[in-house]
C-alpha positions in Angstrom: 64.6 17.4 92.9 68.2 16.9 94.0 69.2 13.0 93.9 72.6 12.8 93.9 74.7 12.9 97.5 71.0 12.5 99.4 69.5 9.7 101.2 67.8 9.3 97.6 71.2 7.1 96.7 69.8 4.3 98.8 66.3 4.1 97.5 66.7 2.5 94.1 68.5 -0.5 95.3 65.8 -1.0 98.7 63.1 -0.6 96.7 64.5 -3.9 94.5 64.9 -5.3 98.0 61.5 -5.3 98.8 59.9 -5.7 95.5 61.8 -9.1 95.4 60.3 -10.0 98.8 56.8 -9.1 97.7 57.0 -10.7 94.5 59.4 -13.4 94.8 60.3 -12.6 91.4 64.3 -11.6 91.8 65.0 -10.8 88.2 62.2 -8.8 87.5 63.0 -6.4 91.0 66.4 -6.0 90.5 65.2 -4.7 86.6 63.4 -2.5 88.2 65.3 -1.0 90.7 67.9 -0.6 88.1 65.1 1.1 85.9 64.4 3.5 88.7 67.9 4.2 89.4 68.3 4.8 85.6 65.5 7.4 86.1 67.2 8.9 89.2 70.8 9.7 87.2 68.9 10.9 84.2 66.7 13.4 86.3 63.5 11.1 84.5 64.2 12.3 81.0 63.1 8.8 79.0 66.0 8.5 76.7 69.0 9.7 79.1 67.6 6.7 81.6 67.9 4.6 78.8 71.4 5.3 77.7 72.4 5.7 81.5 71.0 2.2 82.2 72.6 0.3 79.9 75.8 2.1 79.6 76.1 1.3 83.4 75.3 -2.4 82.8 78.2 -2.6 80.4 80.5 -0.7 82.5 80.1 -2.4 85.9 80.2 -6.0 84.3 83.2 -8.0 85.5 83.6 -9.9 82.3 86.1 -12.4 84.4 83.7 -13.3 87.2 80.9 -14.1 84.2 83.4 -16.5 82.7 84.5 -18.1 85.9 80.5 -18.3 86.3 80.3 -19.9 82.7 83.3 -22.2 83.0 82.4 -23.1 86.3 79.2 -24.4 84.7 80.9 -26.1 82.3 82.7 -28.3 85.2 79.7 -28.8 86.9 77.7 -30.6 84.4 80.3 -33.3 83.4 81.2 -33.6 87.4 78.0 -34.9 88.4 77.2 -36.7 85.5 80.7 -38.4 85.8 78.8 -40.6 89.0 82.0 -39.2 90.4 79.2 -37.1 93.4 77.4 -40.6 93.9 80.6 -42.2 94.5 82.1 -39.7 96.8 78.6 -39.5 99.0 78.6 -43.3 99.1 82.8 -43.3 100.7 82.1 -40.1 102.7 79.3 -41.6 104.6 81.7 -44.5 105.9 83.8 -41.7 107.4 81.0 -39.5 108.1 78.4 -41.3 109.9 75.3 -38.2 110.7 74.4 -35.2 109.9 76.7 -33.3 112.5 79.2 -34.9 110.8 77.9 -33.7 107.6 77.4 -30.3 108.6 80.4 -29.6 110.7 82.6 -31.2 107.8 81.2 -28.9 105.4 81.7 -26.0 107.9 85.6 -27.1 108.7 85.9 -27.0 104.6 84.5 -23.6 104.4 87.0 -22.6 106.6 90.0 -24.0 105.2 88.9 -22.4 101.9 90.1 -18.9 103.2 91.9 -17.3 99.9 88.9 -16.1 98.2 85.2 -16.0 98.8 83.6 -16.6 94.8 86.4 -19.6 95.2 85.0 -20.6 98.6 81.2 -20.5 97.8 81.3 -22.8 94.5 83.9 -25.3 96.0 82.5 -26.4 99.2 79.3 -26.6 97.7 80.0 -29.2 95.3 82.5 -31.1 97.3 79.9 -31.3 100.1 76.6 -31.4 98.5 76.4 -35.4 97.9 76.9 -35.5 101.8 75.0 -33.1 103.2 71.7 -34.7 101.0 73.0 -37.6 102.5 72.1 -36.9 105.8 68.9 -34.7 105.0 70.6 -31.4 105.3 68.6 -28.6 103.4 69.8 -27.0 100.5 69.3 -23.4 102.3 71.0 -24.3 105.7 73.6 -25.7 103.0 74.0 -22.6 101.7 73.5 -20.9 105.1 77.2 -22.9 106.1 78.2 -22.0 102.4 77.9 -18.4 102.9 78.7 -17.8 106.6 82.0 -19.6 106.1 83.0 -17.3 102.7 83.6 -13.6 103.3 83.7 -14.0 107.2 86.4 -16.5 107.1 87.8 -14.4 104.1 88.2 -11.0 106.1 89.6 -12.6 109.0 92.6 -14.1 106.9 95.6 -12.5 106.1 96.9 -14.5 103.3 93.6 -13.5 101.0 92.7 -10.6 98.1 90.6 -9.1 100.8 93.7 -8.1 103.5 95.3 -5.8 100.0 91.4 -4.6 99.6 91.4 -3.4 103.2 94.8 -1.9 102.7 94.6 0.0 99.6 91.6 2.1 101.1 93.7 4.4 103.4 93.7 7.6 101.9 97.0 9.2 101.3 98.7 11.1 103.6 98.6 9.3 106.9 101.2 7.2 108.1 99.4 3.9 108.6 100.8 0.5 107.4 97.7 -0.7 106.3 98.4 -4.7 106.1 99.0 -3.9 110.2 96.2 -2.2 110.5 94.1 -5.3 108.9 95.9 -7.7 111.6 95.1 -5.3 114.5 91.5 -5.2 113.6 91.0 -9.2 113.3 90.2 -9.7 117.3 87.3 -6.6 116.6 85.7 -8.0 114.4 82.7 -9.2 115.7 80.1 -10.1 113.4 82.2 -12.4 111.5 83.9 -13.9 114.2 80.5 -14.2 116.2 78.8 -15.9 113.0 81.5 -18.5 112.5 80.7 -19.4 116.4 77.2 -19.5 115.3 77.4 -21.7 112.3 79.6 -23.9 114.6 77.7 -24.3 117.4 74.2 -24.8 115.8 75.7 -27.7 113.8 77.0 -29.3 116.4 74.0 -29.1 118.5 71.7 -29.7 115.9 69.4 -27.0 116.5 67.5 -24.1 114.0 65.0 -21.6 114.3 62.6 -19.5 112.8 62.3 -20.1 108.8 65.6 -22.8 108.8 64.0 -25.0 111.2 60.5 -25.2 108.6 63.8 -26.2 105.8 65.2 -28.8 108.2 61.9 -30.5 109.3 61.3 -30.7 105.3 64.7 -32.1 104.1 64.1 -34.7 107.1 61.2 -35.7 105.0 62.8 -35.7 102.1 62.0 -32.5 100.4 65.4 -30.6 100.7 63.9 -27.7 97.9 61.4 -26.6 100.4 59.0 -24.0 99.8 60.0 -23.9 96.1 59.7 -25.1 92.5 63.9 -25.0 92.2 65.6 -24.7 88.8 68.3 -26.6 90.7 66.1 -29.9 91.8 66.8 -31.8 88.1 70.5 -30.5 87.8 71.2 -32.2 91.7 69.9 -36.2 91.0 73.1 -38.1 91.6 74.3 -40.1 88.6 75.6 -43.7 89.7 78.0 -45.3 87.5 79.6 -48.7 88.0 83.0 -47.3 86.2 82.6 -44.0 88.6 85.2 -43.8 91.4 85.8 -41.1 94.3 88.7 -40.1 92.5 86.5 -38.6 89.8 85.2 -36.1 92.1 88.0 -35.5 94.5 91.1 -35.3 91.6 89.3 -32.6 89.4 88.6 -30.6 92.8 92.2 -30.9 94.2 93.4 -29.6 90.6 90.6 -26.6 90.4 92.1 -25.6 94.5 95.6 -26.5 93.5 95.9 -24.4 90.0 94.1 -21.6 92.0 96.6 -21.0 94.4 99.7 -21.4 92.1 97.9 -18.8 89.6 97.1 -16.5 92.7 100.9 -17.1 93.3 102.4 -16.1 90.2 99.7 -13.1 89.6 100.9 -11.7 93.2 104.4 -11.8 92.2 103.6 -10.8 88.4 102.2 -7.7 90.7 105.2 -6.5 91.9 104.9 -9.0 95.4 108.3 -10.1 97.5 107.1 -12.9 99.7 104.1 -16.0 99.2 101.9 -13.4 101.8 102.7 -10.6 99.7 101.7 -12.4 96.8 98.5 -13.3 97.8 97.4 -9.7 98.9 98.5 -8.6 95.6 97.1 -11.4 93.6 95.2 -11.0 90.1 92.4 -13.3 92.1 89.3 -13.2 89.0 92.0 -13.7 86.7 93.5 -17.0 89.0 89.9 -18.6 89.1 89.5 -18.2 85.8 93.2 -20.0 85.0 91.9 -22.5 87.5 88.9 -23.6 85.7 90.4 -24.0 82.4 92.9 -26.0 83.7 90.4 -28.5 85.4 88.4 -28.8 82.2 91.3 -30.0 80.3 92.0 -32.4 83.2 88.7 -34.0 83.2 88.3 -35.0 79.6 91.5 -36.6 80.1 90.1 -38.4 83.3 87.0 -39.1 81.9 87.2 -39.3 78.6 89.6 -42.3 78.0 87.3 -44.0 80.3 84.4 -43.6 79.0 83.1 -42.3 82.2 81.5 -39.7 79.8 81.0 -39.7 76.6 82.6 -37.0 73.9 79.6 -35.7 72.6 78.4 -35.1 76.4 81.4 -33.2 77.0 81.2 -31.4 74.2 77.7 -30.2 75.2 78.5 -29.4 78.5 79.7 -26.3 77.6 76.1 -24.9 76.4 74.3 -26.8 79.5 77.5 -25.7 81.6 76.4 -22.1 80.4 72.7 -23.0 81.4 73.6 -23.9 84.7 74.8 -21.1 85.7 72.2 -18.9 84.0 70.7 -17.8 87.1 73.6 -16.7 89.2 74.7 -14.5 86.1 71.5 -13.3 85.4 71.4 -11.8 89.1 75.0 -10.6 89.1 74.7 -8.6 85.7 71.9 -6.8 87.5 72.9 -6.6 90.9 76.3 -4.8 89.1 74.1 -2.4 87.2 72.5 -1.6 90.3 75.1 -0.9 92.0 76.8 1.3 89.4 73.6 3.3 89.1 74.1 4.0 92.9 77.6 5.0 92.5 76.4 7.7 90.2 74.2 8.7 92.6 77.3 9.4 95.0 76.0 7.5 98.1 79.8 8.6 99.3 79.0 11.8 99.7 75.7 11.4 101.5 77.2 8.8 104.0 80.6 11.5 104.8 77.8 14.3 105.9 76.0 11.6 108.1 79.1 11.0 110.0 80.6 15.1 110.2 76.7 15.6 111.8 77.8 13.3 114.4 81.1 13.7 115.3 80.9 14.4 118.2 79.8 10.9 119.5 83.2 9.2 119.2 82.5 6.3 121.3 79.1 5.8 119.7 80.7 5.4 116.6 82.0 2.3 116.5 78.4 1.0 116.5 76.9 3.5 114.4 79.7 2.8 111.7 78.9 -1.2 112.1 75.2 0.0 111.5 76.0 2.2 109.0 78.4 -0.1 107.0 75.3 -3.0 107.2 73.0 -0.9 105.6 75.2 0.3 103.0 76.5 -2.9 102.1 72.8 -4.6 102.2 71.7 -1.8 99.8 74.3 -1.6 97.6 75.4 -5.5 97.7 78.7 -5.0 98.1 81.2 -5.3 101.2 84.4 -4.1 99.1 82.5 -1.2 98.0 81.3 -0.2 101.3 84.6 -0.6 103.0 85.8 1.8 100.6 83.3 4.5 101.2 83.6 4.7 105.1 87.3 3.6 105.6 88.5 7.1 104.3 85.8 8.7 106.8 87.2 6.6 110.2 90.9 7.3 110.0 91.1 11.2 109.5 88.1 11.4 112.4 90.2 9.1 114.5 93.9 9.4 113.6 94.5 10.7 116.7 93.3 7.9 118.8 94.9 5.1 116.8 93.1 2.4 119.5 89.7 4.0 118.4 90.7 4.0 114.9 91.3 0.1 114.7 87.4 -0.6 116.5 86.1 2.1 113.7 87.9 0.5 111.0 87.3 -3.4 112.2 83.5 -2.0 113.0 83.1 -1.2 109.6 85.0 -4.7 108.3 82.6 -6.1 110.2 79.8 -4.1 109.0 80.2 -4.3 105.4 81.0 -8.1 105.7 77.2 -8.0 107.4 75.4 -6.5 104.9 77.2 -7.9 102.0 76.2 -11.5 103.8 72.6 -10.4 104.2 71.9 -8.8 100.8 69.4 -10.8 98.3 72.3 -8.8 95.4 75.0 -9.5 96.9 78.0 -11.7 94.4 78.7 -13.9 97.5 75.6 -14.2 98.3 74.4 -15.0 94.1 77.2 -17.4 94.5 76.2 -19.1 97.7 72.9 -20.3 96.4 74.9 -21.5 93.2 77.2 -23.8 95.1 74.1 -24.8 97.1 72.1 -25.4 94.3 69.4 -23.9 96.5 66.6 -21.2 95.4 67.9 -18.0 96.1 65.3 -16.4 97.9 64.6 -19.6 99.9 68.4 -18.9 100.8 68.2 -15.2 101.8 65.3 -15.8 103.9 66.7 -18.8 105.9 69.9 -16.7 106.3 68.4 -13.1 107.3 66.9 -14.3 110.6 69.9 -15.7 111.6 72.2 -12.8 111.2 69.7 -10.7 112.5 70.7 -12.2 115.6 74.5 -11.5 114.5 73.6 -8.3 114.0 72.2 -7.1 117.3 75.0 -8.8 119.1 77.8 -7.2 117.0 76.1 -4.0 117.4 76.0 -4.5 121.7 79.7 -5.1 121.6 80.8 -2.2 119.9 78.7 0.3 121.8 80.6 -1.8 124.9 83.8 -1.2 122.8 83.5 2.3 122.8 83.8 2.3 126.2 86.1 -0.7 126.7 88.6 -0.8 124.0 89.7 -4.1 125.3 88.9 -7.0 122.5 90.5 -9.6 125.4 87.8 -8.5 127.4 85.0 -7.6 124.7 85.5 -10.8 122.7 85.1 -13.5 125.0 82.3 -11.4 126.5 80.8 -11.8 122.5 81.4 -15.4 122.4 80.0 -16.1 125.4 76.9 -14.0 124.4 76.3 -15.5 121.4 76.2 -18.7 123.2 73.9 -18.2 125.6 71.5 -16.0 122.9 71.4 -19.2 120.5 70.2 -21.3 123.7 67.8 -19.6 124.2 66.8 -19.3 121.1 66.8 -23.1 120.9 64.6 -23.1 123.9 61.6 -20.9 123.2 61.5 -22.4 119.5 61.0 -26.2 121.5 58.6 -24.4 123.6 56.3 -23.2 121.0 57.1 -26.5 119.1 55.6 -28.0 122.6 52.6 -26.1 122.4 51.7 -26.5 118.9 52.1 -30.4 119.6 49.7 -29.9 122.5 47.4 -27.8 120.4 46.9 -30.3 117.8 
């Protein structure tokens, strides 16, 4: 049976999907649908699967990421048990008085933390975690705001590794500046500037629905894990320490965003960049973050140590418990890697470019069949930056001569790959998200699917209308004002049926 360049591609990665749905045993699925996809390559011959499968885990690791993950770790540990969390909760909720507050705060910070997504995802939730338990916010809307404020916020920014990503997939031989091409797509791109209204709006109004809202009624109780026995609940007690100060938080957080950006710097310019922009499109980012974290260590056992706040043995351990921290998310990224290398071998390109030439002939169709398209690529595969660089080279030789048409395609499938990247149970942002949450990762992509489910179905209306209206001052608004008006009624018939079920009882 013939595998490769077929519809086949997709299967070994959905069937991991599901299996971790049924079973709610992620590690285990994603084994297996890297087994299967193993199996796939190797045409089932036993001992070809085998050397495929791990020959592809060892190829598709990103040894950077997995020490940013482990050094990361090692931060962590020492950070929370400086009392520096406790501290920081206890002066926070002086200046931030409710859970709005908390949640709109943690949402402005997500934001602001544009330059890159592993960056974003890991930062805001520690910063923000002491706050948001706080004010009974649940670990999985936490992570919810975590995630929806990462890659969307990331591939709306210019200054970010994602704007070069976007760039360097136009295929030679057209004459496209591709950095302009990025900034002409920003106002068309739907889904992530719809889900940012969407993260904003039901914070401020303090409304949820569907499995969120069972989350939020439990944190109000006092059970922010809800639903699950989380590896996290023991790692998140707040330490309070008399000697503990803000500062202790704060300072090793500033230095961690601070030596980011100056590594991103130099790596950009080390890369051949003229200008600060420049330098950040062209920045060495895995490389930065991993500079970053270094540096903080070293500047925390020089905060805490002469203090006292912890003690040397305890920082000297912190790098095995740092490690065991982060076991989880590394655990799921080795695999979700693999998985995805074992679908690259399957050339899911190849099967996605004949989809496309078959319809052709629906150009103003396309915009919302690429956004579709693009969402269930980068929801099977588990990555956006992979996806992107499948269908980009399809949309600008099928519409290079409607260069209007080209920027919807293009921002379509932005938009798209952003989607399913944001959606999928292996995605690395979405791995990460639950990380900087400390929230059980399938209580996370649960939550989160139903919500951009409703992203998704709104995205999709406005680039059919886009097809026909190639206007984003007129289709934009028109999506915001949607999106509104959707999540109100949302809100609405989730307080009816909460009416009823009061009634009821």
């Amino acid at each position: 049976m013939q595998f490769v360049g077929t519809w086949w591609a997709v299967v070994p990665p959905i069937f991991a999907i599901l299996l971790a749905f049924l079973t709610k045993k992620v590690y285990l699925s994603l084994f297996a649908g890297c087994v299967l996809g193993a199996l796939m390559v190797a045409d089932f011959q036993l001992w070809a699967a085998f050397d495929v499968l791990f020959n592809t885990m060892a190829d598709n690791m990103d040894l950077m990421i997995l020490i940013f993950d482990v050094l990361l770790g090692m931060i962590i540990v020492p950070l929370v048990n400086s009392g520096g969390s406790a501290a920081y909760g206890n002066w926070a909720s002086k200046k931030i008085t409710s859970k709005r507050g908390a949640m709109l705060s943690t949402s402005a910070l997500g934001v602001l933390i544009f330059v890159d997504d592993y960056f974003n995802c890991l930062t805001v939730g520690n910063v923000m975690r002491p706050v948001t338990d706080k004010y009974k916010v649940s670990r999985a809307k936490l992570a919810y705001i975590i995630d929806a404020t990462a890659a969307p916020v990331c591939i709306l920014a210019p200054i970010s590794s994602w704007a070069a990503a976007v760039s360097s997939y136009i295929p030679e031989g057209y004459d496209i500046n591709g950095f302009q091409m990025f900034m002409q797509a920003i106002p068309y791109n739907f889904y992530a500037i719809l889900t940012l209204v969407m993260v904003f709006v039901t914070s401020y109004f303090l409304f949820d629905f569907g499995k969120m809202k069972k989350h939020e009624l439990a944190a109000a109780n006092g059970d922010l894990f809800f639903g699950s026995n989380d590896e996290y609940a023991d790692a998140s007690k707040e330490v309070v320490k008399e000697k503990a100060k803000v500062a202790d938080l704060i300072l090793p957080v500033l230095v961690l965003i601070v030596s980011a950006i100056f590594a991103m710097i130099v790596t950009g310019y080390k890369n051949g960049a003229t200008t600060v922009v420049d330098a950040f499109a062209n920045c060495s980012a895995t490389l930065s973050l991993v500079f970053a974290t270094f540096v903080t260590i070293i500047f925390m056992a020089i905060l805490y140590l002469p203090r006292k706040i912890v003690s040397f043995d305890f920082f000297a351990e912190s790098i095995v418990d740092g490690f065991k921290v982060m076991v989880p998310s590394v655990s799921v990224l080795i695999l979700a890697w693999t998985l995805k290398g074992l679908v690259d071998q399957l050339d899911v390109a190849t099967y996605v470019n004949t989809l496309f030439k078959a319809n052709s002939g629906l150009a103003s169709f396309m915009p919302m069949l690429m956004f579709l398209v693009a969402c269930f690529l980068g929801f099977s595969t588990g990555t956006s930056w992979g996806t992107m660089g499948i269908l980009i080279p399809v949309a600008v030789p099928m519409f290079y001569e409607n260069p209007q048409m080209m920027i919807i395609a293009i921002a379509a499938i932005l938009a798209g790959s952003v989607c399913g990247d944001h959606i999928s149970p292996i995605s690395d942002t979405t791995i990460m998200s639950s990380a900087g949450a400390q929230c059980n990762h399938l209580n996370h992509v649960g939550t989160q699917m139903q919500y951009a489910m409703v992203m998704i179905v709104i995205s999709a209306v406005m680039y059919l209308i886009s097809g026909f209206v190639p206007q984003w001052q007129i289709t934009l608004p028109l999506g915001i004002v949607l999106t509104v008006v959707v999540l109100f009624v949302l809100r609405a018939i989730s307080n009816k049926k909460d009416a009823k079920a009061a009634d009821a009882e």
